[in-house]
N, C-alpha and C positions, 0 to 999 in steps of 0.2 A: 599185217603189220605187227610187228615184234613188239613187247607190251610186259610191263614188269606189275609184278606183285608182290605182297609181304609174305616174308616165310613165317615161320610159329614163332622165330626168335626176334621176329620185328626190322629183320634183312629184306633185303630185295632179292628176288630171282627174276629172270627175265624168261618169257613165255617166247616161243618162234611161231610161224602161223603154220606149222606142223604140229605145236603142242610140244614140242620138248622145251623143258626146261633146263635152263643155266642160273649157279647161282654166281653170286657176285664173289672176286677175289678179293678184289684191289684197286686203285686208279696209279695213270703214272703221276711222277712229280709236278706234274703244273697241274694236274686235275684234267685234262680232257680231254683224256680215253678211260673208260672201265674196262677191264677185264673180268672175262665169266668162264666156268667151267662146269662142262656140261653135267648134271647130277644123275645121271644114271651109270649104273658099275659096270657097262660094257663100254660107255661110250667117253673115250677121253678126249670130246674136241674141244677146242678153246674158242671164245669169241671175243672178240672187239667191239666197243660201240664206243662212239664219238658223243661226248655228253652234249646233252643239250642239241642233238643233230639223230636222224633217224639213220645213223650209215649201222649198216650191219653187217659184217665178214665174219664168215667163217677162218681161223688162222690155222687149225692143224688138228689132223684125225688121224690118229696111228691105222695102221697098216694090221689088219687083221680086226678090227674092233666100226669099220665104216657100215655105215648104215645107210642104205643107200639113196632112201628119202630124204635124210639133211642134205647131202650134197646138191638139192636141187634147190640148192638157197642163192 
């Protein structure tokens, strides 16, 4: 179950039950989706999460940069 914790600057990043890490962007204008981006320098996928709701989607992992254990989210 995907599960967030405090980064050093008092942000959140979100944990997958892979262990990788996404940090937080931004939410859209009504507040209820965040968007994450994943923090390692190979991996540029993006995620979604529904605040207040457990949905978790992967949205998009370039082409040359996929790893093939996220995909199995």
């Amino acid at each position: 179950m995907p599960h967030t914790i405090p980064s050093r600057r008092g942000r959140e990043k979100l944990v997958d039950d892979l262990n990788f890490i996404y940090a937080a962007q931004k939410k859209n204008a009504d507040g209820t989706k965040q968007y994450w981006r994943c923090e390692a320098t190979a991996c540029k996928a993006l995620v979604h999460t529904t605040v207040g709701d457990e949905t978790f989607t992967i949205v998009k992992v370039r082409t040359g940069t996929i790893i093939p254990r996220l995909l199995r989210l």
